[in-house]
Biopython code that builds the backbone (N, CA, C, O; Angstrom):
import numpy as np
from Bio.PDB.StructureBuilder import StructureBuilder

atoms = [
    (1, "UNK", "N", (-45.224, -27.230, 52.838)),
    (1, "UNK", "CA", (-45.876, -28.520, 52.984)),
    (1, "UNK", "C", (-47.302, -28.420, 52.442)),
    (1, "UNK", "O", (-48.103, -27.622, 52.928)),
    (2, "UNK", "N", (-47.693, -29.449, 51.167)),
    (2, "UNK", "CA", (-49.348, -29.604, 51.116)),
    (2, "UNK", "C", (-49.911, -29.760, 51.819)),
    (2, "UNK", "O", (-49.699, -30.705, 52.580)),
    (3, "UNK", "N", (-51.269, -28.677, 52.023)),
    (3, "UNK", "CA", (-52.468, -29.282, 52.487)),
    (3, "UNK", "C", (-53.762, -29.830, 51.719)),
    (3, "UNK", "O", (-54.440, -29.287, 50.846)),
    (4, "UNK", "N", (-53.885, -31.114, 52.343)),
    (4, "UNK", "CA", (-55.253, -31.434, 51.316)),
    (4, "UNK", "C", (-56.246, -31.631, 52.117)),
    (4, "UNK", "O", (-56.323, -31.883, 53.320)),
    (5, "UNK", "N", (-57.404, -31.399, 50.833)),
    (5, "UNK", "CA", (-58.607, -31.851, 51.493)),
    (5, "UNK", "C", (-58.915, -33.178, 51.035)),
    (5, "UNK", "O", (-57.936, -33.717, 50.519)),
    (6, "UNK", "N", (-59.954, -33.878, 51.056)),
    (6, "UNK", "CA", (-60.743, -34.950, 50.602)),
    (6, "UNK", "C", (-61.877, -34.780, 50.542)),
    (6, "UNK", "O", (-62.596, -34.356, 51.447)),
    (7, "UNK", "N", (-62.273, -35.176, 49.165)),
    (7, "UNK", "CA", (-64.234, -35.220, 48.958)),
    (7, "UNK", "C", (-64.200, -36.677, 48.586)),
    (7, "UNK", "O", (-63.494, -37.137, 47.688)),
    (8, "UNK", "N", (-65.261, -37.568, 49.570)),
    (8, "UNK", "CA", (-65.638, -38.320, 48.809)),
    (8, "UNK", "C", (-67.107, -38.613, 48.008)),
    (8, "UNK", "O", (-68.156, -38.524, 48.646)),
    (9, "UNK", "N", (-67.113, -38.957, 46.612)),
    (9, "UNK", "CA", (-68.028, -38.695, 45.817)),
    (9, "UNK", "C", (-68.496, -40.306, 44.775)),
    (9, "UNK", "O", (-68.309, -40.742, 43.639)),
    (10, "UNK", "N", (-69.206, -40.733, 46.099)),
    (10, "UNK", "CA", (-69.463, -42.146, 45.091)),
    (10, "UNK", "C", (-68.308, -42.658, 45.419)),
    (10, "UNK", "O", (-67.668, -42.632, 46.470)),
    (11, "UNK", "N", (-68.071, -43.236, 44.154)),
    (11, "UNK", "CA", (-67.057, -43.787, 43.794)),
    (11, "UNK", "C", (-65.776, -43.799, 43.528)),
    (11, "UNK", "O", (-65.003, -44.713, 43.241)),
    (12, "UNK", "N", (-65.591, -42.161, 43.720)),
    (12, "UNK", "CA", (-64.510, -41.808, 43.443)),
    (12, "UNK", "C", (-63.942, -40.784, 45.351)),
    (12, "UNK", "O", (-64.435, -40.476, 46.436)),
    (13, "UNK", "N", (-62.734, -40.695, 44.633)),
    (13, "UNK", "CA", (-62.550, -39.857, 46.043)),
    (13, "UNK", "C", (-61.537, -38.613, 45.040)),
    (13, "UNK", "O", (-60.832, -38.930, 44.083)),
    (14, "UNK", "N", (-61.712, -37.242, 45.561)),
    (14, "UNK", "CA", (-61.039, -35.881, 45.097)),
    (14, "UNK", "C", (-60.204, -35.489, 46.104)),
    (14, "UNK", "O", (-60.761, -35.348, 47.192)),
    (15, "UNK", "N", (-58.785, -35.227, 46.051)),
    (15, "UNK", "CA", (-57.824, -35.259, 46.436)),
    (15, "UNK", "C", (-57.553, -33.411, 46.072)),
    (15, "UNK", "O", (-56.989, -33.306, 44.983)),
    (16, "UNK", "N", (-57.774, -32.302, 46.602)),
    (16, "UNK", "CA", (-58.373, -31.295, 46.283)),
    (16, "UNK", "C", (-56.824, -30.165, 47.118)),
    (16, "UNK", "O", (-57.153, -30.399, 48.281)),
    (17, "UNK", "N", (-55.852, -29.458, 47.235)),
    (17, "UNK", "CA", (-55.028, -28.495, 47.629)),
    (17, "UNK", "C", (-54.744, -27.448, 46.830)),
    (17, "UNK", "O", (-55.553, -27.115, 45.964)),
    (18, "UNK", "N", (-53.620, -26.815, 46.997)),
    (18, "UNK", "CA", (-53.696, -25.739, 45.985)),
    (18, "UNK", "C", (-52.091, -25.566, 45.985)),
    (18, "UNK", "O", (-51.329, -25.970, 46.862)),
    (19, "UNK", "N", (-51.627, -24.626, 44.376)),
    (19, "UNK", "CA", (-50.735, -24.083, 44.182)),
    (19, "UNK", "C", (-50.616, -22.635, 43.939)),
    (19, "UNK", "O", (-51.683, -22.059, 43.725)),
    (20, "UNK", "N", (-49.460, -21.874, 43.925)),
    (20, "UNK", "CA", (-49.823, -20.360, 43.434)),
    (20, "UNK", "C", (-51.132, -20.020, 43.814)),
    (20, "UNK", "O", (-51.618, -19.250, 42.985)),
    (21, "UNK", "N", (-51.897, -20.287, 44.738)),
    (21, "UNK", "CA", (-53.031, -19.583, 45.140)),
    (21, "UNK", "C", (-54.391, -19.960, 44.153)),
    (21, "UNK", "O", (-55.504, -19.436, 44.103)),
    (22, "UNK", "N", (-53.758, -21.169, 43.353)),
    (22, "UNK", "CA", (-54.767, -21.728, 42.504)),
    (22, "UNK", "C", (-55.533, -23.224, 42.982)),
    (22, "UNK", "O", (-54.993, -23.385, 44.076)),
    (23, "UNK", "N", (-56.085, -23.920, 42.877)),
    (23, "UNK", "CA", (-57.074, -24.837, 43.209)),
    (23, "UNK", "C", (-56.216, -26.177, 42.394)),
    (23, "UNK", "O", (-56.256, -26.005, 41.176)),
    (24, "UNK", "N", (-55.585, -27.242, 42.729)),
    (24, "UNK", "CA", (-55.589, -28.752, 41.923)),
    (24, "UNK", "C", (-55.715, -29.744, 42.349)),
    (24, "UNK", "O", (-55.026, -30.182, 43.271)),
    (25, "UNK", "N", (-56.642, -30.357, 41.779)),
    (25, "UNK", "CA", (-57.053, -31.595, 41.979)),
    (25, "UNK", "C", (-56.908, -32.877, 41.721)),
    (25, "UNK", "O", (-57.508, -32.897, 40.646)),
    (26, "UNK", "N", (-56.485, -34.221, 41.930)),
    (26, "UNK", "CA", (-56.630, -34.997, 41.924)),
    (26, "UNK", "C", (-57.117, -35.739, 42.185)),
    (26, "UNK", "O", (-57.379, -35.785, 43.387)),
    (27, "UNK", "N", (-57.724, -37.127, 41.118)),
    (27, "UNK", "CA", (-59.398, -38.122, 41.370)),
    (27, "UNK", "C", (-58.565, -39.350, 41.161)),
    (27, "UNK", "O", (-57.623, -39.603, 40.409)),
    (28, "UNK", "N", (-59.405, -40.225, 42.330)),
    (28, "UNK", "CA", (-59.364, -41.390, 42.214)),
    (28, "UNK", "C", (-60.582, -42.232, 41.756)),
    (28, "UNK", "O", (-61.065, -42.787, 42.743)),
    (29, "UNK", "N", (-61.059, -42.444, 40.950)),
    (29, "UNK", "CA", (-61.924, -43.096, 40.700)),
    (29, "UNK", "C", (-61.990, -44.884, 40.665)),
    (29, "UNK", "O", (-61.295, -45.504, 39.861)),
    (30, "UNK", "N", (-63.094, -45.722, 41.831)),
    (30, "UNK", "CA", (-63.001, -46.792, 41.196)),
    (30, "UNK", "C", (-63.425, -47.343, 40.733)),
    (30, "UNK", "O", (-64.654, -47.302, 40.790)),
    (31, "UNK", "N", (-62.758, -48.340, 39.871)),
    (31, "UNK", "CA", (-63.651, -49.498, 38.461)),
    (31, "UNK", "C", (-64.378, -50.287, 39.364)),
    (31, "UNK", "O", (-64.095, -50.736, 40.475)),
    (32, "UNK", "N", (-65.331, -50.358, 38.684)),
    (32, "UNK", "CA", (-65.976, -51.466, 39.054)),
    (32, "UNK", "C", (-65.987, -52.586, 39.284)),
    (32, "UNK", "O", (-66.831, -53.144, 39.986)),
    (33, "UNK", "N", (-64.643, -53.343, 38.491)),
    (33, "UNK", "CA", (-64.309, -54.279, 38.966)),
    (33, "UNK", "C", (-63.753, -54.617, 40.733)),
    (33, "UNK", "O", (-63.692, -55.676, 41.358)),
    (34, "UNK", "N", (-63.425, -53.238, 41.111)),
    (34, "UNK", "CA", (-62.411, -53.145, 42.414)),
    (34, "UNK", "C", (-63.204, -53.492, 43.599)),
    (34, "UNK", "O", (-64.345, -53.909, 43.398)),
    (35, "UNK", "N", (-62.887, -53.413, 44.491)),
    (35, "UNK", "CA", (-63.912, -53.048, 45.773)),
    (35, "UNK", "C", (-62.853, -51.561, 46.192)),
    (35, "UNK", "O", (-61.648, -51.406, 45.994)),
    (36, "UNK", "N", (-63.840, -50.645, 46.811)),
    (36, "UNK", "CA", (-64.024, -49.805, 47.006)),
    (36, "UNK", "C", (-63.289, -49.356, 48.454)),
    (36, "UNK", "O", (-64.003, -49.561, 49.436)),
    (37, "UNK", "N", (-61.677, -48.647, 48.785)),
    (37, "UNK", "CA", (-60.866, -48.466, 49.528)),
    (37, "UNK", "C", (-60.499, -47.218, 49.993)),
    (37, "UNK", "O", (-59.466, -46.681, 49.593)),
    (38, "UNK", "N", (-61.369, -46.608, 50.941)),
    (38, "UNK", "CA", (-61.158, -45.478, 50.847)),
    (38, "UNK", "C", (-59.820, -44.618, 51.082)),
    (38, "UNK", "O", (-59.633, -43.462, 50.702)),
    (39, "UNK", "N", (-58.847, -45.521, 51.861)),
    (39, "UNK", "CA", (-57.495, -45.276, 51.939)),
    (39, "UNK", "C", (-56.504, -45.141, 50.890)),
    (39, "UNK", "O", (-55.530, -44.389, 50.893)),
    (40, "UNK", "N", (-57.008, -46.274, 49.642)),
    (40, "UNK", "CA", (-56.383, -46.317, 48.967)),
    (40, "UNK", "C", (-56.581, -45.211, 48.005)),
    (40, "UNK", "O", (-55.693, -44.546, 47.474)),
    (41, "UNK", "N", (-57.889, -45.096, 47.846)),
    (41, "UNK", "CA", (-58.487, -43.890, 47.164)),
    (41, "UNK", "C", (-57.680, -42.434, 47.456)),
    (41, "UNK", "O", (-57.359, -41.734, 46.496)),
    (42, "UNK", "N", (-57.371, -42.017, 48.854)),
    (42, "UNK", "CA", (-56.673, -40.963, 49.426)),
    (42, "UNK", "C", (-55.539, -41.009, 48.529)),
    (42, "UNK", "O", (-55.386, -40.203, 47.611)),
    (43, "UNK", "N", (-54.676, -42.036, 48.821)),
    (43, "UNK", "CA", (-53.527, -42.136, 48.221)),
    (43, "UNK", "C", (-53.374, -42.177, 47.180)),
    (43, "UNK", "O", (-52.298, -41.613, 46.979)),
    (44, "UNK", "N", (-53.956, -42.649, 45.893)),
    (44, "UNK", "CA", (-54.059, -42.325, 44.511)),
    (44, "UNK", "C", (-54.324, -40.890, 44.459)),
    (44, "UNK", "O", (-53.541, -40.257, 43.751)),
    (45, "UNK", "N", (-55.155, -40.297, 44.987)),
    (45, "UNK", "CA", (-56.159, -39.133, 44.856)),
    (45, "UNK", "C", (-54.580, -37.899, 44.939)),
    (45, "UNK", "O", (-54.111, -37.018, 44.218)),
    (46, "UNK", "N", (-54.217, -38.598, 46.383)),
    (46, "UNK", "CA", (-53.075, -37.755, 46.528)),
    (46, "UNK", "C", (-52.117, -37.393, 45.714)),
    (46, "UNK", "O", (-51.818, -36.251, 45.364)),
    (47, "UNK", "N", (-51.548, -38.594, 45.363)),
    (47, "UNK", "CA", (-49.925, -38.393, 44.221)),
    (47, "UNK", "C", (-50.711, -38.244, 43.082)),
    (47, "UNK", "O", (-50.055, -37.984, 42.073)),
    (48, "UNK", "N", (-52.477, -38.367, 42.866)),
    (48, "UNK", "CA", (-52.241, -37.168, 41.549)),
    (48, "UNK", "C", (-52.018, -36.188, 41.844)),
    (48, "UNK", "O", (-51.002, -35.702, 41.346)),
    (49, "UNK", "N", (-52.774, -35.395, 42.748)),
    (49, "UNK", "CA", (-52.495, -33.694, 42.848)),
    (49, "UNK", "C", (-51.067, -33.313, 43.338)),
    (49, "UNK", "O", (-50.808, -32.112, 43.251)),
    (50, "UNK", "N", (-50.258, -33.989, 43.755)),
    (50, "UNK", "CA", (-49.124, -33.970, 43.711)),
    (50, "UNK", "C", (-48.257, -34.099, 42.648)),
    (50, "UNK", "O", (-47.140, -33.584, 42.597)),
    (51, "UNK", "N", (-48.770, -34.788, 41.790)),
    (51, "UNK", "CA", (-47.979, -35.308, 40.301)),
    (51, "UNK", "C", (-48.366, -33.449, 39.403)),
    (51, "UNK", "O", (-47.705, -32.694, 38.691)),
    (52, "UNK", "N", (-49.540, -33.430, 39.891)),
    (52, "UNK", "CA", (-50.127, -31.933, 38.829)),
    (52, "UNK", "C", (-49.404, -30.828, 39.419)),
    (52, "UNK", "O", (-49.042, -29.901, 38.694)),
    (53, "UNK", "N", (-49.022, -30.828, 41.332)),
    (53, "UNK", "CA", (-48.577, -30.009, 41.287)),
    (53, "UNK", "C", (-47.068, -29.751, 41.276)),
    (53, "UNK", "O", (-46.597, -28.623, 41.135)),
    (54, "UNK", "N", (-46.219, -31.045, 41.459)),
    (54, "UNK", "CA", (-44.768, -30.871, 41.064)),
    (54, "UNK", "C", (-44.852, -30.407, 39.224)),
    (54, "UNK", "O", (-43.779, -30.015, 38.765)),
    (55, "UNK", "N", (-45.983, -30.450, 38.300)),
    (55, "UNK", "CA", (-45.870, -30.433, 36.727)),
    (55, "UNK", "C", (-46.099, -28.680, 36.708)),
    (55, "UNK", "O", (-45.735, -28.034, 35.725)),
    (56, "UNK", "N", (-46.748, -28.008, 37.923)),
    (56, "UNK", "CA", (-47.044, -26.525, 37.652)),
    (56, "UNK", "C", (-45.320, -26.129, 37.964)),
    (56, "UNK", "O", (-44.656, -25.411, 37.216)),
    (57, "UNK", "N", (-44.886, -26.666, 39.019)),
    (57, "UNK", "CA", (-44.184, -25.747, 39.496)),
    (57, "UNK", "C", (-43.107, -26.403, 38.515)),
    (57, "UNK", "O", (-42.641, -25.429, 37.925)),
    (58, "UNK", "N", (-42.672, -27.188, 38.185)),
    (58, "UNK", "CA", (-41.691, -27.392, 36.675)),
    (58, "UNK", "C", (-41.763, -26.667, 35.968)),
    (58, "UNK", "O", (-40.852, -26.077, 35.387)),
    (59, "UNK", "N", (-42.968, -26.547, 35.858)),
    (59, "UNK", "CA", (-43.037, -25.239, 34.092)),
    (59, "UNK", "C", (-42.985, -23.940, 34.572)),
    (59, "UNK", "O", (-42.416, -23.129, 33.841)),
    (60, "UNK", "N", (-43.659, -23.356, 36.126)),
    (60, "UNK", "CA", (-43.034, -22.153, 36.151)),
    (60, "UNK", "C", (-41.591, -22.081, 36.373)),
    (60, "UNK", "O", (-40.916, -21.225, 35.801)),
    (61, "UNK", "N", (-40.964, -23.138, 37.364)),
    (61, "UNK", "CA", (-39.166, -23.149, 37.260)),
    (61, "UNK", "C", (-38.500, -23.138, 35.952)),
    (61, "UNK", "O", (-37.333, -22.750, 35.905)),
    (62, "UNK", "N", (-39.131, -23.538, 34.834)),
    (62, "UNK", "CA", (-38.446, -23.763, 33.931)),
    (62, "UNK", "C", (-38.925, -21.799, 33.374)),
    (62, "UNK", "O", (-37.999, -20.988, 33.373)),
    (63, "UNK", "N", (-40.055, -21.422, 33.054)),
    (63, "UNK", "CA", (-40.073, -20.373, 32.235)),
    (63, "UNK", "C", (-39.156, -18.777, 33.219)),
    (63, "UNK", "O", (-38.596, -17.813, 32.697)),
    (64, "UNK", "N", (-39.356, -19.107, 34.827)),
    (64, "UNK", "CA", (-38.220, -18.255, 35.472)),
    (64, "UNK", "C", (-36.227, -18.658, 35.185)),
    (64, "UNK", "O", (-35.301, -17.879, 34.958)),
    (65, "UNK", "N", (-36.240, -19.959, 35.313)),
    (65, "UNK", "CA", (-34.973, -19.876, 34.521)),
    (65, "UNK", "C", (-34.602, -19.392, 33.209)),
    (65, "UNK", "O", (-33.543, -18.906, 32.814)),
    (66, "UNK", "N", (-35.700, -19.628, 32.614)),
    (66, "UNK", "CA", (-35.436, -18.826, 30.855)),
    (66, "UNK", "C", (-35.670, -17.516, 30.773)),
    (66, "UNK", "O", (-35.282, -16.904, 29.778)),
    (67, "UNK", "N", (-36.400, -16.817, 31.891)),
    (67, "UNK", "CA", (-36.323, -15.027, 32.229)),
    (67, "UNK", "C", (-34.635, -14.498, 32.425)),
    (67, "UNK", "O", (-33.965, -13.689, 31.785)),
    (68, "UNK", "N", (-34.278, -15.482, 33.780)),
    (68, "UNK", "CA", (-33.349, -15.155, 34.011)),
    (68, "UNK", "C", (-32.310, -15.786, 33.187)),
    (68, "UNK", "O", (-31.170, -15.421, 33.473)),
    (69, "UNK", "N", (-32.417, -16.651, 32.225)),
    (69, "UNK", "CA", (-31.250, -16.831, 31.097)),
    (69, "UNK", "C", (-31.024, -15.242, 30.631)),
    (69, "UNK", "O", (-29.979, -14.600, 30.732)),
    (70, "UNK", "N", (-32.055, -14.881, 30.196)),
    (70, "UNK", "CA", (-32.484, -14.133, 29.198)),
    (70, "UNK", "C", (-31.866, -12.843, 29.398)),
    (70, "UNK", "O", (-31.427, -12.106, 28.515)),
    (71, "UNK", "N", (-31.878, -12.605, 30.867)),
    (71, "UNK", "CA", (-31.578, -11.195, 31.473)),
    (71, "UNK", "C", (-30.298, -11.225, 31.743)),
    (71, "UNK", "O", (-29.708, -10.145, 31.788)),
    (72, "UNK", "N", (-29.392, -12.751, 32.042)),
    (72, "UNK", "CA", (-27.777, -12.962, 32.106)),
    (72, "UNK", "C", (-27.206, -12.580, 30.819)),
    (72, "UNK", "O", (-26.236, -11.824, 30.779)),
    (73, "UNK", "N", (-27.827, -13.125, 29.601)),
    (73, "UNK", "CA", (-27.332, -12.497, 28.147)),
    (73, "UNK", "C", (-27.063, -11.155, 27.770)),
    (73, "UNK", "O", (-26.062, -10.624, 27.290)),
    (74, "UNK", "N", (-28.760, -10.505, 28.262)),
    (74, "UNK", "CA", (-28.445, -8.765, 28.098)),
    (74, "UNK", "C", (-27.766, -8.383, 28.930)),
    (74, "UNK", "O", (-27.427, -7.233, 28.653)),
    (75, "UNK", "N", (-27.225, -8.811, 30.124)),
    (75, "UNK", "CA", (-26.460, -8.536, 30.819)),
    (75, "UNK", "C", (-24.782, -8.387, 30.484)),
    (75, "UNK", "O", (-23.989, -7.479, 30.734)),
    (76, "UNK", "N", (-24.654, -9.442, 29.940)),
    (76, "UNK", "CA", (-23.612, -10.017, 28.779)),
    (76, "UNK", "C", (-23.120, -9.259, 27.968)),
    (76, "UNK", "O", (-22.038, -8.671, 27.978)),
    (77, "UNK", "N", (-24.240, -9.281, 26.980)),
    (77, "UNK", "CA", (-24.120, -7.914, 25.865)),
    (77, "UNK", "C", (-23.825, -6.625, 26.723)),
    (77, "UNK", "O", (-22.776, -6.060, 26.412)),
    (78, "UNK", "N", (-24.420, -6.157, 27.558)),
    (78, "UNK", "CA", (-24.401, -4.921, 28.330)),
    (78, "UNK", "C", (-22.676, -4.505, 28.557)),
    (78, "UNK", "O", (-22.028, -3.608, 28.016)),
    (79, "UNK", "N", (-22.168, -5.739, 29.771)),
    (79, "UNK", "CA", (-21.292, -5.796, 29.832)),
    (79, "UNK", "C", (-20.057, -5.749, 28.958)),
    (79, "UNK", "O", (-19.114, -4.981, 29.151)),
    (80, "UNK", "N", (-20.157, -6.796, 27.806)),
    (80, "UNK", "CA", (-18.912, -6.475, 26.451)),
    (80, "UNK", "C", (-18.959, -5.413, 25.906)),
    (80, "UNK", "O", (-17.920, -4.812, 25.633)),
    (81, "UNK", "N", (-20.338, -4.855, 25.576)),
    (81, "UNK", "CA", (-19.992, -3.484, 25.518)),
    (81, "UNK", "C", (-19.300, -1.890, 26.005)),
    (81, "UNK", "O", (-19.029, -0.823, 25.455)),
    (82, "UNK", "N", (-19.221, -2.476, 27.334)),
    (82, "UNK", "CA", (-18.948, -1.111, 28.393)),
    (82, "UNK", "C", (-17.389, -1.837, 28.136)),
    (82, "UNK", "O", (-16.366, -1.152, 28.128)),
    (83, "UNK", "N", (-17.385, -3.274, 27.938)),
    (83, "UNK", "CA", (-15.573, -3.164, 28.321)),
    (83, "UNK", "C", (-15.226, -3.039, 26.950)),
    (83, "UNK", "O", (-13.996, -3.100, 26.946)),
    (84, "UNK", "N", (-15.736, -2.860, 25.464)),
    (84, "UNK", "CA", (-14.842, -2.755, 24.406)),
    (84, "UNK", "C", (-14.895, -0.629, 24.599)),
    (84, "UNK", "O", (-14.058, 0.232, 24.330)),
    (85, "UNK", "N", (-16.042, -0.573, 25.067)),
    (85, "UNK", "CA", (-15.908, 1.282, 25.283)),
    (85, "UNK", "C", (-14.909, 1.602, 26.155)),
    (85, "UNK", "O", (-14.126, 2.548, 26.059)),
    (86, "UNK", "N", (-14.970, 0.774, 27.011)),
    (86, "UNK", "CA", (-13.770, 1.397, 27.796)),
    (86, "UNK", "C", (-12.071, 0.916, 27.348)),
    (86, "UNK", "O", (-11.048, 1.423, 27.808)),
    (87, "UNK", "N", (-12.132, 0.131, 26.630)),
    (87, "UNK", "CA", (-10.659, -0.387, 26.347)),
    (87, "UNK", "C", (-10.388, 0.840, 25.287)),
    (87, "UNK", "O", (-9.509, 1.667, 25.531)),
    (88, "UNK", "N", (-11.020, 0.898, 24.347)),
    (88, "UNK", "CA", (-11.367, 1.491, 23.018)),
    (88, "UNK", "C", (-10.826, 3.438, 23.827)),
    (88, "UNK", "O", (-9.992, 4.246, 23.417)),
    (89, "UNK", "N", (-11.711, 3.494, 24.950)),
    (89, "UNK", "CA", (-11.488, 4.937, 25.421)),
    (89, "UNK", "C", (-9.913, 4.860, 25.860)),
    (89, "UNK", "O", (-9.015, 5.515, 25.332)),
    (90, "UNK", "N", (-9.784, 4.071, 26.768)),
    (90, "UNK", "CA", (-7.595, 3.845, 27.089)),
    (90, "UNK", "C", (-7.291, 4.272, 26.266)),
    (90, "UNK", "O", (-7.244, 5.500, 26.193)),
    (91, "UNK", "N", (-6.893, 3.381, 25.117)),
    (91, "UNK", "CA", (-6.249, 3.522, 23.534)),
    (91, "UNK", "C", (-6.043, 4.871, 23.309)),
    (91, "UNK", "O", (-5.029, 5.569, 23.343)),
    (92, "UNK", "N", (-7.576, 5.171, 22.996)),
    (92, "UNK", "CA", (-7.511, 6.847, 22.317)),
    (92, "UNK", "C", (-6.678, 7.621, 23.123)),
    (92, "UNK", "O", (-5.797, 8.390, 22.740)),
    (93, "UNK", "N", (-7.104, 7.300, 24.566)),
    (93, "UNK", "CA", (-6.319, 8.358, 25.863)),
    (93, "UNK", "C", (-5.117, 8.238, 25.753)),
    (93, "UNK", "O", (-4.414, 9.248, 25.722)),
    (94, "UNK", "N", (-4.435, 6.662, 25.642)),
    (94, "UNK", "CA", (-2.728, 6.517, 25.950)),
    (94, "UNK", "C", (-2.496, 7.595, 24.335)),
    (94, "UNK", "O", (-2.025, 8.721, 24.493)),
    (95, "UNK", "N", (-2.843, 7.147, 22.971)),
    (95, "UNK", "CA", (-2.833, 7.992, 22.138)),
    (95, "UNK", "C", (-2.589, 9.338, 21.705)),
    (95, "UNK", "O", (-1.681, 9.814, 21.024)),
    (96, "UNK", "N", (-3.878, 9.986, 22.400)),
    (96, "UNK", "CA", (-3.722, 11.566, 22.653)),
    (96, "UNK", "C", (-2.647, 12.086, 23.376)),
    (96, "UNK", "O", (-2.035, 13.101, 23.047)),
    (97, "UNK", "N", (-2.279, 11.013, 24.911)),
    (97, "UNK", "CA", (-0.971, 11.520, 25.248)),
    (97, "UNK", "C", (0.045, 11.494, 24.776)),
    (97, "UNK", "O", (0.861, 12.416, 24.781)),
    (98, "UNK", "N", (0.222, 9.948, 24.065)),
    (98, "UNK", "CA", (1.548, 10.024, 23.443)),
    (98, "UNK", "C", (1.455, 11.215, 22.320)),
    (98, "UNK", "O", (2.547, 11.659, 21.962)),
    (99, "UNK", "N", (0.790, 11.541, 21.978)),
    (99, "UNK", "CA", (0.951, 13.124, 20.546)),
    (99, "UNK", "C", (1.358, 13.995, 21.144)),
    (99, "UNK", "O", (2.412, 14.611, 20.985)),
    (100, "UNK", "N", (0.623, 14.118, 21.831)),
    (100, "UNK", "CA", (1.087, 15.499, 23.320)),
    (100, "UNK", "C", (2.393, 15.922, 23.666)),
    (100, "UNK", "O", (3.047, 16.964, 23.649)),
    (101, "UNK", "N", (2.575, 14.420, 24.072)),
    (101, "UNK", "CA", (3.982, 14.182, 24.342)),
    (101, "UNK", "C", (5.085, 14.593, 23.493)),
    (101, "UNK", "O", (6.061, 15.280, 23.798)),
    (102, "UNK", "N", (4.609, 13.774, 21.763)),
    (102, "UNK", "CA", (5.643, 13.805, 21.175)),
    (102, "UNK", "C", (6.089, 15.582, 20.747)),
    (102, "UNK", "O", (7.137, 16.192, 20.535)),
    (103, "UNK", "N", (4.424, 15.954, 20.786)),
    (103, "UNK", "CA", (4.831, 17.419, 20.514)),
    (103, "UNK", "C", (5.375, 18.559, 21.187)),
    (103, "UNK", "O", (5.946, 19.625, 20.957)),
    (104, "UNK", "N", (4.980, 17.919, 22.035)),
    (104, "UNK", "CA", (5.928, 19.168, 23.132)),
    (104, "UNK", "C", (7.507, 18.844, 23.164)),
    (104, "UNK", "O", (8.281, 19.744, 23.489)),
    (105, "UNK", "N", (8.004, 17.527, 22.821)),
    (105, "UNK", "CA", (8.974, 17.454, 22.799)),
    (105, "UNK", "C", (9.633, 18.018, 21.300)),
    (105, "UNK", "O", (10.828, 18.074, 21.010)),
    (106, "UNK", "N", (8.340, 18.452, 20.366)),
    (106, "UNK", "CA", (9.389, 18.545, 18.990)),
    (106, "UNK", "C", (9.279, 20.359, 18.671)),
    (106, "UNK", "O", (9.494, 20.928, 17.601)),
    (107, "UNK", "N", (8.797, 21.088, 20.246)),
    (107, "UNK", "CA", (8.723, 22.312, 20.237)),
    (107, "UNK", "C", (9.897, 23.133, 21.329)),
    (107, "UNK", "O", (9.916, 24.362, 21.404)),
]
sb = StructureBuilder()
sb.init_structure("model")
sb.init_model(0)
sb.init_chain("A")
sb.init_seg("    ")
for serial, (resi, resn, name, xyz) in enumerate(atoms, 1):
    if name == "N":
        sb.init_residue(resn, " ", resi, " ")
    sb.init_atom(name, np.array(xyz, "f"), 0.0, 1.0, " ", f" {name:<3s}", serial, name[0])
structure = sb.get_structure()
């Protein structure tokens, strides 16, 4: 669950928590045309730093899914390899026996 703080500054209000142990902020600033709400201010202030911080944790979800793409592939490769070595090793084995075989039978 976020925790936030609030600064208010003039005109604006800073909507201030953190992610990954990092600092983000979100500002509400108002026009001049507006009158000046400090509730409302919270709440803008808020779903920015909320908007910034669902956008951090997207891009780190996205670059840990592409680690772990990455490591399912070599995994992949890893794997087809051990099973064409090992099919490849059968073969030779059923092979060698059947010679074995045939030769002891042609002695």
């Amino acid at each position: 669950m976020a925790r936030y703080r609030f600064i208010e500054a003039g005109n604006k209000i800073i909507c201030i928590s953190t992610y990954a142990k990092k600092v983000v902020k979100g500002i509400a600033k108002c026009s001049p045309n507006d009158n000046f709400d400090i509730e409302i201010g919270k709440r803008l202030a808020q779903l920015r730093c909320d908007e910034k911080i669902a956008d951090k944790r997207a891009n780190r979800a996205l670059d840990k899914y592409l680690e772990a793409l990455a490591g399912k592939n070599e995994a992949k490769m890893y794997y087809d390899d051990m099973e064409r070595y090992y099919l490849d090793s059968e073969n030779k084995h059923d092979k060698a026996l059947e010679e074995l075989e045939n030769f002891q039978k042609e002695i």
